[in-house]
VOTIRO-976819 format. One record per residue: residue number from 1; x, y, z of N, C-alpha, C, O in turn. Coordinates in steps of 0.02 Angstrom, whole numbers, plus 32768, in hexadecimal, padded with zeros to 4 digits. Last residue first. Layout:
VOTIRO-976819
{NUM; {X; Y; Z}; {X; Y; Z}; {X; Y; Z}; {X; Y; Z}}
...
end
This chain:
VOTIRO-976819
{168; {FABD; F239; 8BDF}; {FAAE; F1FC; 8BBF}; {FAE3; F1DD; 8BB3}; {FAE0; F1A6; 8B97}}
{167; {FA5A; F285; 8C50}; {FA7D; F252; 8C5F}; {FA76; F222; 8C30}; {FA4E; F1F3; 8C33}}
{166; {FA3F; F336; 8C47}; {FA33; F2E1; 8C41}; {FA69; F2B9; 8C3B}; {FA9F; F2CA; 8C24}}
{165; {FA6C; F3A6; 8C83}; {FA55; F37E; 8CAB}; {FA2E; F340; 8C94}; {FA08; F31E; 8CB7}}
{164; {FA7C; F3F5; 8C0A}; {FAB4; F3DB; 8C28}; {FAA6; F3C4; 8C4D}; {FADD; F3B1; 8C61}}
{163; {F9EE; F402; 8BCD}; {FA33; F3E2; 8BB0}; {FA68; F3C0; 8BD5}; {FA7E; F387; 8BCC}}
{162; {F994; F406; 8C5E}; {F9AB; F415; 8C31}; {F9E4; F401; 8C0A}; {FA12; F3EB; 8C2C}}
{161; {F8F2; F394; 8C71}; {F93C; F39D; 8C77}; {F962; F3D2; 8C5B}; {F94B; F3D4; 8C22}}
{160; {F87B; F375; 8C3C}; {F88D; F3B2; 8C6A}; {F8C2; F3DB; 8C7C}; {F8C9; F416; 8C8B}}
{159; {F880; F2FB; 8BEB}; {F891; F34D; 8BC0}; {F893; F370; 8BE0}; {F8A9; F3A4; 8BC8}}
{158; {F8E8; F286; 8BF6}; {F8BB; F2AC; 8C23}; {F8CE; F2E8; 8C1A}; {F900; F308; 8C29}}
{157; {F900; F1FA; 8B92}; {F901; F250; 8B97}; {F8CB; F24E; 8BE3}; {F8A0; F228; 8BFA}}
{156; {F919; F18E; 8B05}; {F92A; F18A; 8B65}; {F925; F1E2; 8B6E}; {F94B; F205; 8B4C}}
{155; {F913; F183; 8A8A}; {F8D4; F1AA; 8AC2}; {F8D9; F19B; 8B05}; {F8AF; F19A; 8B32}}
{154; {F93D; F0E0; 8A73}; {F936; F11A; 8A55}; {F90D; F142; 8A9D}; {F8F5; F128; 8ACF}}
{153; {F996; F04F; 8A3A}; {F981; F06F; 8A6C}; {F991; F0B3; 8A50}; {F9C1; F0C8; 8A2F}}
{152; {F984; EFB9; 89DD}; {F971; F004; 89D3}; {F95D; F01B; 8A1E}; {F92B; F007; 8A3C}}
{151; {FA08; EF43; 89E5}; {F9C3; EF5E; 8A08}; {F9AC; EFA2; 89F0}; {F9DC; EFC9; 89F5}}
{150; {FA6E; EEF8; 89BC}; {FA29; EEE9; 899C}; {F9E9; EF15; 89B8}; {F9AD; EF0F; 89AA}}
{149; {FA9A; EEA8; 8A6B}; {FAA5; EE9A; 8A24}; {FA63; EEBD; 8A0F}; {FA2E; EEB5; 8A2D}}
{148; {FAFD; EEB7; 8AFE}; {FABC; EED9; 8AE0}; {FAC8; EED9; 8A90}; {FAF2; EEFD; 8A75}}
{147; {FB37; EE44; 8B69}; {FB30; EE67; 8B25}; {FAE1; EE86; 8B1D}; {FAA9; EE75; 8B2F}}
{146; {FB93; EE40; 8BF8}; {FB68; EE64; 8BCF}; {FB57; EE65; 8B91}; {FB6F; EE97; 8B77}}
{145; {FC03; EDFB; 8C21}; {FBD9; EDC7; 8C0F}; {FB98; EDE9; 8BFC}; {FB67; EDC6; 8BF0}}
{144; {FC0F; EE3F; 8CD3}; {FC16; EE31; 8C81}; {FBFA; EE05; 8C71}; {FBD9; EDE1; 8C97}}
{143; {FC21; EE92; 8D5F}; {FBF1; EE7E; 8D2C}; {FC16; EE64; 8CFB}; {FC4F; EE7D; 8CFC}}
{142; {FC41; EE7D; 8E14}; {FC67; EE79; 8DDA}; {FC10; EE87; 8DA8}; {FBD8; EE87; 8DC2}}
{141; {FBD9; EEBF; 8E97}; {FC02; EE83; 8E68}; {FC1E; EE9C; 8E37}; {FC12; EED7; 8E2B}}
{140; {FB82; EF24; 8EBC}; {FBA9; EEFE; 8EF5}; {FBE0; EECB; 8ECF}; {FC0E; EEB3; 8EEF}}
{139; {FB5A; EF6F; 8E5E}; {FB6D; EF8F; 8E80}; {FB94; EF55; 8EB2}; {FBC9; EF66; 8ECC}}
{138; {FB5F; EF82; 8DA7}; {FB8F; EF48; 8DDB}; {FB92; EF5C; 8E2E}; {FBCB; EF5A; 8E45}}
{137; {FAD6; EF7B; 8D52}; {FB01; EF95; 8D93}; {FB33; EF7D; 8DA6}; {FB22; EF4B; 8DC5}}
{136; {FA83; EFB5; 8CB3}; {FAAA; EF6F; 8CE5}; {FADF; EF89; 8D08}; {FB0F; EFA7; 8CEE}}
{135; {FA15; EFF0; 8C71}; {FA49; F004; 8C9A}; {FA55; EFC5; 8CC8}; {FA33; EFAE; 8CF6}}
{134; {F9D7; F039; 8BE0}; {F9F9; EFF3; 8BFB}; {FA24; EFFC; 8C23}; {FA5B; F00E; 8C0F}}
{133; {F99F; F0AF; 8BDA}; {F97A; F087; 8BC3}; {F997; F031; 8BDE}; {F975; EFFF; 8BEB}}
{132; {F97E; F12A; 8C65}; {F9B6; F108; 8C4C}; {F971; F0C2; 8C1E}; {F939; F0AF; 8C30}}
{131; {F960; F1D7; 8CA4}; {F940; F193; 8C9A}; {F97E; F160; 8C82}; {F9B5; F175; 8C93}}
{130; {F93A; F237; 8D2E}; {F975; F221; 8D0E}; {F954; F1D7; 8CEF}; {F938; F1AC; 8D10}}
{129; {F8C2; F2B0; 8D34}; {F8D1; F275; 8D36}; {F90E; F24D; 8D0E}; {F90D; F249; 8CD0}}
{128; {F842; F2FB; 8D45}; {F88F; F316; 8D4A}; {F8AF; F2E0; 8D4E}; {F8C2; F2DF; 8D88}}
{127; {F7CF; F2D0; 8CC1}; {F7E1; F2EA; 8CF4}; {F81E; F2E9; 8CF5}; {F83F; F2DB; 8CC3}}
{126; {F7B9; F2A0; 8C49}; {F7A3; F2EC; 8C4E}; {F7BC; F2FC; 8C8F}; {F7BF; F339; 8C9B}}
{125; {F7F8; F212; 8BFD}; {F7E8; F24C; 8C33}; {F7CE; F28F; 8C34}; {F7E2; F2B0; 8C04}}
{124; {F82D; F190; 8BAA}; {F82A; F1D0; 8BAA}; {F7EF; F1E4; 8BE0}; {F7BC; F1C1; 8BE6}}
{123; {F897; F104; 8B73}; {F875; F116; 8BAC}; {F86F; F15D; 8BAB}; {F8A6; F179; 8BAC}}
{122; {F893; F06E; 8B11}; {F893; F0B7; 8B0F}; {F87D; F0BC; 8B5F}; {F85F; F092; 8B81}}
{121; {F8E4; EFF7; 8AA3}; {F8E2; F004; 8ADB}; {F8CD; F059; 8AE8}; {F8F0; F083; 8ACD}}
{120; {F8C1; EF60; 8A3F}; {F8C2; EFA8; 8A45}; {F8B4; EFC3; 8A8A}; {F884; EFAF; 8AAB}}
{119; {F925; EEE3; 8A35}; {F8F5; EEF0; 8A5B}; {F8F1; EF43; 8A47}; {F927; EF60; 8A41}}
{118; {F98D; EE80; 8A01}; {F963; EE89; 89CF}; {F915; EEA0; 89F1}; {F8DF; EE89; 89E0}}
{117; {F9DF; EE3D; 8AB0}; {F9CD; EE45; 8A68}; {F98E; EE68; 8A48}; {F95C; EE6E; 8A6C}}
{116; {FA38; EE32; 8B1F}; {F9EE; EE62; 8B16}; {F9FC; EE54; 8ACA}; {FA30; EE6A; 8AB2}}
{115; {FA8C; EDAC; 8B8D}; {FA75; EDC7; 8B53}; {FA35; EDFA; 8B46}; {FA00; EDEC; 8B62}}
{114; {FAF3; EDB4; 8C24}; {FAA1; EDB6; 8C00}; {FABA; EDD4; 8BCF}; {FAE6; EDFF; 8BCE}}
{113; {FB42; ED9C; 8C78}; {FB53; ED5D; 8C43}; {FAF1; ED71; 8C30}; {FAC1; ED4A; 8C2F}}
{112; {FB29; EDC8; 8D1D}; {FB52; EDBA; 8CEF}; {FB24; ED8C; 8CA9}; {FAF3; ED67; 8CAE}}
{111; {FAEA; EE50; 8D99}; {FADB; EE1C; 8D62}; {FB02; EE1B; 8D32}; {FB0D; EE4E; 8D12}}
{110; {FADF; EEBE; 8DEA}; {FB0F; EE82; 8DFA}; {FAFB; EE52; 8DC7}; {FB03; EE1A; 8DDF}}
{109; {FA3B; EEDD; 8DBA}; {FA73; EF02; 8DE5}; {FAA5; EEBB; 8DE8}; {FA89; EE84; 8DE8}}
{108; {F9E4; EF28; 8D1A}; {F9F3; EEFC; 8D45}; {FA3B; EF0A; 8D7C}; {FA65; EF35; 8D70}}
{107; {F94F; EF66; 8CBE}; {F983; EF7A; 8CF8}; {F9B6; EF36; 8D1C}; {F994; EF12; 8D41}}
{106; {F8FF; EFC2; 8C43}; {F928; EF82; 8C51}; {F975; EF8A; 8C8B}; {F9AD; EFA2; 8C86}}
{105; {F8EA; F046; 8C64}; {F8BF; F015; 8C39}; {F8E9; EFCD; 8C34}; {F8D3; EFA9; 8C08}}
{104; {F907; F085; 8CDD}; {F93A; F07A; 8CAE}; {F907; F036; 8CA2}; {F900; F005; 8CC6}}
{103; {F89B; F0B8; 8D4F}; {F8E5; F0DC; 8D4E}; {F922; F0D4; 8D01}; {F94E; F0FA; 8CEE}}
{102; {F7FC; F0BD; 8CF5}; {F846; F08D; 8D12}; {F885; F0BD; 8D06}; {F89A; F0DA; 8CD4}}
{101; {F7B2; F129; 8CCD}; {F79E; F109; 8D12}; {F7E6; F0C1; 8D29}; {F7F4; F0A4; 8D5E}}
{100; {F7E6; F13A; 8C61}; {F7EF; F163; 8C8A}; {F7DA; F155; 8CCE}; {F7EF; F173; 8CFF}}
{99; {F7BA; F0CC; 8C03}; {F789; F0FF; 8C07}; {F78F; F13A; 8C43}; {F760; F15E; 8C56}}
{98; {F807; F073; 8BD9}; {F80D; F06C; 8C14}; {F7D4; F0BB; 8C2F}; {F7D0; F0D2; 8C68}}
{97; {F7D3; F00B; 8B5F}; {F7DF; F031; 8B85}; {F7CF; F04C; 8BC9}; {F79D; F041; 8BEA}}
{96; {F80F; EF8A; 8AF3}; {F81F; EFA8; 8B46}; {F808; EFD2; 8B4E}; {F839; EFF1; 8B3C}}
{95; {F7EF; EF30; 8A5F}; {F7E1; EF8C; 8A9C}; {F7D7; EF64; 8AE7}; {F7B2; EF3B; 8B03}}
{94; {F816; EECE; 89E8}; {F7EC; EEDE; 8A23}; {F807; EF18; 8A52}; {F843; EF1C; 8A5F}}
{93; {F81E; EF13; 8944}; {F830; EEF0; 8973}; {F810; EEF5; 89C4}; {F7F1; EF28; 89D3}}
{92; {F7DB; EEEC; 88A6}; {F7D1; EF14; 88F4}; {F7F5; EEF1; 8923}; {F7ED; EEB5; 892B}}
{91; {F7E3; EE79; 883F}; {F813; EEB1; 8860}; {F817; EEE0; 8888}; {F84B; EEFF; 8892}}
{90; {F7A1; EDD8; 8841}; {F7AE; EE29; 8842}; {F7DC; EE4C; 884E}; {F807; EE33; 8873}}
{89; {F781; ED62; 88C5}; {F791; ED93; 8880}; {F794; EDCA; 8870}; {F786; EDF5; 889A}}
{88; {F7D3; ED2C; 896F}; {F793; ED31; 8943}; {F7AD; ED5E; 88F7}; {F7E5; ED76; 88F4}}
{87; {F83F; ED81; 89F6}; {F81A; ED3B; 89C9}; {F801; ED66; 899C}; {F80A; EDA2; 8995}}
{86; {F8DC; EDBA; 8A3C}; {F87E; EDCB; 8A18}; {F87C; ED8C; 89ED}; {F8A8; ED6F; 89CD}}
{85; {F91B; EDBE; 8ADB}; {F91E; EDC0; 8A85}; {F8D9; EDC3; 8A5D}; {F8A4; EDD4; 8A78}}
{84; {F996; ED88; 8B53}; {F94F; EDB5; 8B5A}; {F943; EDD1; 8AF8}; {F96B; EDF9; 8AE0}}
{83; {F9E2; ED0A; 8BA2}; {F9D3; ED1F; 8B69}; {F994; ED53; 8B66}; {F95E; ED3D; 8B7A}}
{82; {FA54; ECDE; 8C03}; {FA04; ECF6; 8C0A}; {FA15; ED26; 8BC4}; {FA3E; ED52; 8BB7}}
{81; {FAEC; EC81; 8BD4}; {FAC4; ECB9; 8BE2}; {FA8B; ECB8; 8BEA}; {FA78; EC81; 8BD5}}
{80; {FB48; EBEF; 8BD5}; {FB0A; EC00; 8BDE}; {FAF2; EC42; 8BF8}; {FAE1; EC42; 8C33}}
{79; {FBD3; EBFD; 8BDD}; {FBC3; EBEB; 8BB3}; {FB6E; EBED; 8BAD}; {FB5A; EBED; 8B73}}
{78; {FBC6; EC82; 8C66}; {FBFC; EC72; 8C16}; {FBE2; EC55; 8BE8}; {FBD1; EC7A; 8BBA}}
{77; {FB24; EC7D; 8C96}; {FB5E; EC6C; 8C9C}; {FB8B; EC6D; 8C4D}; {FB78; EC60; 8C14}}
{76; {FAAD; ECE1; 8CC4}; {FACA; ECC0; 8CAC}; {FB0D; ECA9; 8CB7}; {FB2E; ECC3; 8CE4}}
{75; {FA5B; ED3E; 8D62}; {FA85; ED37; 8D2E}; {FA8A; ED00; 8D0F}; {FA6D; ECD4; 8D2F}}
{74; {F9D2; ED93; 8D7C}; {F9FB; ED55; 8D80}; {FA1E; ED56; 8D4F}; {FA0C; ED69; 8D17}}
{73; {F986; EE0C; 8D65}; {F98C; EDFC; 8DAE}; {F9A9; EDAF; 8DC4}; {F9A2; ED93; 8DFA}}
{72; {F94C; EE94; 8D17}; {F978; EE3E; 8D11}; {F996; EE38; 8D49}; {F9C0; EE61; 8D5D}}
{71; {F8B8; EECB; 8D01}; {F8EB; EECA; 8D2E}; {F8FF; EE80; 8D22}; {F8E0; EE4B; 8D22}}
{70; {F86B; EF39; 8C7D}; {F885; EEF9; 8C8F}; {F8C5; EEF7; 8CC7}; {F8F8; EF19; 8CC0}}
{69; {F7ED; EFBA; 8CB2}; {F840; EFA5; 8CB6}; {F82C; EF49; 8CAD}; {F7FF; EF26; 8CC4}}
{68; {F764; EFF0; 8C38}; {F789; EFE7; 8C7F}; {F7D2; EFD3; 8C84}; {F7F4; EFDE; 8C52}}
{67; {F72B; EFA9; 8BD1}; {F725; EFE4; 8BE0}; {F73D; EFD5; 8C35}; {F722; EFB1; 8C5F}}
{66; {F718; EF58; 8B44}; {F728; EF3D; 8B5C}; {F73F; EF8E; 8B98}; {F76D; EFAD; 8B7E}}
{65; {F6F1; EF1D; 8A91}; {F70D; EF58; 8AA9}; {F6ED; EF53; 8AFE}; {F6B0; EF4A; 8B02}}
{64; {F707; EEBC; 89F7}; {F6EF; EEDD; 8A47}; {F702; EF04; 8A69}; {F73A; EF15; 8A58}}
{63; {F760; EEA0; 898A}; {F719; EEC5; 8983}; {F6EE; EECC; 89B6}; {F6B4; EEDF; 89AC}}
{62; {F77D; EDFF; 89BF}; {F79B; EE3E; 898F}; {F764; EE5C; 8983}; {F733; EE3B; 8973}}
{61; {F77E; EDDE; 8A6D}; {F76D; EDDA; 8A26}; {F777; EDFB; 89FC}; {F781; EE33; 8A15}}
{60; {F832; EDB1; 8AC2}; {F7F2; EDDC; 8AB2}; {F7CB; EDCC; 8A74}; {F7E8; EDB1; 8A45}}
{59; {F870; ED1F; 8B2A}; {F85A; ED2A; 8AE4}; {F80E; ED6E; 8AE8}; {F7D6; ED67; 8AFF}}
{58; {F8E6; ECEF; 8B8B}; {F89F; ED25; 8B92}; {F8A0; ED39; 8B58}; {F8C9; ED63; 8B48}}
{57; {F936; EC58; 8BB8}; {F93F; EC8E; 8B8A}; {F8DE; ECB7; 8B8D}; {F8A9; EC98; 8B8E}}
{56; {F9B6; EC06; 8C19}; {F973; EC34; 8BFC}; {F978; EC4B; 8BC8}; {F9AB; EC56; 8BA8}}
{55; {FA42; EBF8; 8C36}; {FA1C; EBEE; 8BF6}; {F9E1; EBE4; 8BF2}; {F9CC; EBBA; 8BC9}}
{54; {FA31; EC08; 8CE1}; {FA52; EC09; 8CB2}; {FA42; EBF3; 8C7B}; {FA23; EBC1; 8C8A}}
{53; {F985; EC25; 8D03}; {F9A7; EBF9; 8D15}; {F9F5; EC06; 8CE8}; {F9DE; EC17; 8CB2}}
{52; {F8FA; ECA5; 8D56}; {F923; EC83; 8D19}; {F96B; EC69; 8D2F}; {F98B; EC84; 8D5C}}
{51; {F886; ECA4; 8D8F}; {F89F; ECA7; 8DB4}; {F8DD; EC7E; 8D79}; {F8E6; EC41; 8D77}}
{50; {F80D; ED27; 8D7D}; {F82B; ECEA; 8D62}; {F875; ECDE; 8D95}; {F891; ED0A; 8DB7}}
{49; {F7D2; EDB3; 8D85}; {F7DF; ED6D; 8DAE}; {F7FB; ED33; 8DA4}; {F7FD; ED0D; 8DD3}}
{48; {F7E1; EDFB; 8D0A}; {F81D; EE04; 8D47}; {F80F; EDC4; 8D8B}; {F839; EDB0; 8DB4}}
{47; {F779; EDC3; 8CD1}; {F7C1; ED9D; 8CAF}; {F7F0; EDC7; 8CEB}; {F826; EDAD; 8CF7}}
{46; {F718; EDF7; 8D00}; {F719; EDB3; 8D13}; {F76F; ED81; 8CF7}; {F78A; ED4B; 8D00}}
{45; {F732; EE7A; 8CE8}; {F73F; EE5A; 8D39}; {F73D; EE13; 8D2B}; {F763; EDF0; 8D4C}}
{44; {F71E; EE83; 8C5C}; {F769; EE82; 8C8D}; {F780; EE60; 8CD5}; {F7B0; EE43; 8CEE}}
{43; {F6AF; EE00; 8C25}; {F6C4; EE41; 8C4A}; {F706; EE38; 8C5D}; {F724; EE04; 8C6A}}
{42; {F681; ED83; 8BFD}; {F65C; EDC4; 8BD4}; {F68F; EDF4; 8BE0}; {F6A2; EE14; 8BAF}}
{41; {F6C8; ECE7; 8BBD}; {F6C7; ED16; 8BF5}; {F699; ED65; 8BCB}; {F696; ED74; 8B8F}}
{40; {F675; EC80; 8B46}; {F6A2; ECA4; 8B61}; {F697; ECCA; 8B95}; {F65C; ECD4; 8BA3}}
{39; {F651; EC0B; 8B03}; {F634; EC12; 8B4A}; {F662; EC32; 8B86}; {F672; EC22; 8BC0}}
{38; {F671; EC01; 8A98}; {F636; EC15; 8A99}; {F60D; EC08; 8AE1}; {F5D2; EBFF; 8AF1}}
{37; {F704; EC01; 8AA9}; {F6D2; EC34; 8A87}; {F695; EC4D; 8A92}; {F680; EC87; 8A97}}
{36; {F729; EBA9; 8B34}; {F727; EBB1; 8AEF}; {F704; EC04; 8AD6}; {F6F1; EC31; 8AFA}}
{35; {F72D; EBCF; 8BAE}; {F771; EBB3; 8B97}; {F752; EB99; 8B58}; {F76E; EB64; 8B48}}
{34; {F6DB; EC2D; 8C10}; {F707; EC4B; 8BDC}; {F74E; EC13; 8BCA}; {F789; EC20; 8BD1}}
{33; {F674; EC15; 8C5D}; {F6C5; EBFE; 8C91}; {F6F3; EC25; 8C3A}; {F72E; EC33; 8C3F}}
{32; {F5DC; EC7C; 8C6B}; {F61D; EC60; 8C5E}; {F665; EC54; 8C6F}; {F68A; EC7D; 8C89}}
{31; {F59C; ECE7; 8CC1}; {F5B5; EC97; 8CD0}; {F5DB; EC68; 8CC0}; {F5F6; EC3C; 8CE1}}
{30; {F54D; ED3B; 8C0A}; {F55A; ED3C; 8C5D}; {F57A; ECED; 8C7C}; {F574; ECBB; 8C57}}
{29; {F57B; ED3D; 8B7B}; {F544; ED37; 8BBC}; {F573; ED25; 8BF5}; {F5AA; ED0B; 8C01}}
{28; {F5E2; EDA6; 8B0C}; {F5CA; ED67; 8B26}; {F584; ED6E; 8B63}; {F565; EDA2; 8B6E}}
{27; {F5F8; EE23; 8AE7}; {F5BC; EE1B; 8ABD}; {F5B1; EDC8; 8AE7}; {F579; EDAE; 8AE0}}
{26; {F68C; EE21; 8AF7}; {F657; EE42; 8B14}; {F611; EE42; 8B0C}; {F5F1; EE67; 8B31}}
{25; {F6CD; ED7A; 8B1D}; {F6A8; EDA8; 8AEA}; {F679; EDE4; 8B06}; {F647; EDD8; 8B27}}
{24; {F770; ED35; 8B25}; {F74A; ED71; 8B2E}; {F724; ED8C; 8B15}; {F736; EDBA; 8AF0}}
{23; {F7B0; EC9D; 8B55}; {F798; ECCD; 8B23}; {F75A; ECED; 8B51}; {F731; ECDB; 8B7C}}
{22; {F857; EC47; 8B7A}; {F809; EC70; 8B92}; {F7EC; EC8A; 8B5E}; {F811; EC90; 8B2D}}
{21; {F89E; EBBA; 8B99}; {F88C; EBF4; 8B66}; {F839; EC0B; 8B79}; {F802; EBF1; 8B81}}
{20; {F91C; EB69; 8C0A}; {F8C7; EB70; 8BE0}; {F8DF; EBBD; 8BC3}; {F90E; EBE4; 8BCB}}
{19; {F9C3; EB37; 8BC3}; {F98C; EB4C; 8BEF}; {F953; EB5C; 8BBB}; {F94D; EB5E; 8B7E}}
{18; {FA17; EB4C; 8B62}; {FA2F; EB03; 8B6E}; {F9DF; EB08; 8BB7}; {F9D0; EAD4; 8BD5}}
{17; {FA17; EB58; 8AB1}; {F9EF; EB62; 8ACB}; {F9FB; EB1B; 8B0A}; {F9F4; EADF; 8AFF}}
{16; {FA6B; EB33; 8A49}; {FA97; EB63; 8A81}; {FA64; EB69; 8AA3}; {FA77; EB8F; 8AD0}}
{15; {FA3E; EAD5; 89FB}; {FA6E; EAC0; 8A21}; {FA8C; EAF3; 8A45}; {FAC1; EAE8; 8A62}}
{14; {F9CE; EB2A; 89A6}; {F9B7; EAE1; 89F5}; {F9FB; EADA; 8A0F}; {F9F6; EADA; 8A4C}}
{13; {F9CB; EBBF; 8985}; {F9E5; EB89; 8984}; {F9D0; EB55; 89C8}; {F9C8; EB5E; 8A04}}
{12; {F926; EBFE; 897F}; {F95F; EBF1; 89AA}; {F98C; EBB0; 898F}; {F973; EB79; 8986}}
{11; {F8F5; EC6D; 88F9}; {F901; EC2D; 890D}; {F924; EC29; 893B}; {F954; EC4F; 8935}}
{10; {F8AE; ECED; 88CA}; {F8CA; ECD6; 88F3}; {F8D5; ECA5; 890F}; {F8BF; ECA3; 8948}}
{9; {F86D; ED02; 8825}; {F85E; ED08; 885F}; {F891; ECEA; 8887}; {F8AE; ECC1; 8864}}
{8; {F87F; ED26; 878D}; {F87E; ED65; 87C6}; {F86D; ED44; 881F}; {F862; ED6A; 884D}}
{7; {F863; ECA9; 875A}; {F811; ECDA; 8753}; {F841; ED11; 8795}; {F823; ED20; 87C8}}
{6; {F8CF; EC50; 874B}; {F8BC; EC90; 86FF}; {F87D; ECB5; 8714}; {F862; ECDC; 86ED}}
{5; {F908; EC95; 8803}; {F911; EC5E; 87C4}; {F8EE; EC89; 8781}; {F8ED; ECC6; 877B}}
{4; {F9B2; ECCE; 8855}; {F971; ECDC; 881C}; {F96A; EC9D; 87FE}; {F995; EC77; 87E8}}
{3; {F9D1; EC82; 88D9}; {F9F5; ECA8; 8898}; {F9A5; ECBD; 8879}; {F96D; ECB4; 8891}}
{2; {FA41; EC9C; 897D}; {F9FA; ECB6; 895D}; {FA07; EC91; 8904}; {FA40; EC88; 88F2}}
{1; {FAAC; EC8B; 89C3}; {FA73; EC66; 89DC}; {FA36; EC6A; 89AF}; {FA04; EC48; 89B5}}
end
């Protein structure tokens, strides 16, 4: 769905793009419906409201950073996944974190046919706390149709813990 063009930046191919495209800037203003750039969504909550369609797609900015849980809370389909991936230049990639205040910096339950791309993912604690950086549930359904492409996940910890009581 992705390729590089010559300045490093992220192009969507147009023909697998078959739903809207969101973008995420933390640095955006407030109100935004987030279906271009420059009148992107600011926050998690406002991208856990969304109410996403098979071939969506939730675009981060490269070089934001982004503090709490993403919850995926719809699925895709086979030939159309929910796409979750990073816009804009550079090589920072955009930050999850889940700052220990989300059970699992990116969480979803019964959800099929999602993509996580080219996202850095962290969640760390001081308290007693089981954390997780990507945790998709199947508790009542089937799942597949997972990919996690491309992601730096690091610093999932809750240093209270001892060795043998983390959960990685």
């Amino acid at each position: 769905y992705k390729r590089k063009n010559d300045n490093n930046t992220s192009v969507t191919e147009i023909s697998k793009v078959t739903g809207k495209t969101y973008y995420v800037d933390a640095e955006a203003g407030e109100g935004n419906d987030g279906l271009t750039p420059e009148k992107a969504l600011k926050t998690l909550e406002e991208v856990n409201r969304l109410r996403l369609e098979p071939g969506d797609q939730v675009l981060f900015k490269k070089g934001c950073r982004w503090n709490g849980g993403l919850i995926i809370a719809y699925s895709g389909e086979k030939e159309k996944p929910i796409i979750y991936d990073a816009y804009g230049t550079g090589d920072q990639m955009p930050i999850i974190n889940g700052s220990g205040d989300a059970y699992a910096a990116i969480y979803g339950v019964d959800v099929s046919y999602i993509s996580i791309r080219n996202l850095e993912i962290t969640n760390v604690s001081n308290e007693t706390n089981y954390l997780r950086g990507i945790f998709i549930n199947a508790l009542h359904n089937n799942v597949e149709g997972i990919k996690v492409i491309n992601n730096y996940i690091h610093n999932i910890d809750s240093s209270n813990l001892t060795p043998w009581e983390r959960d990685v």
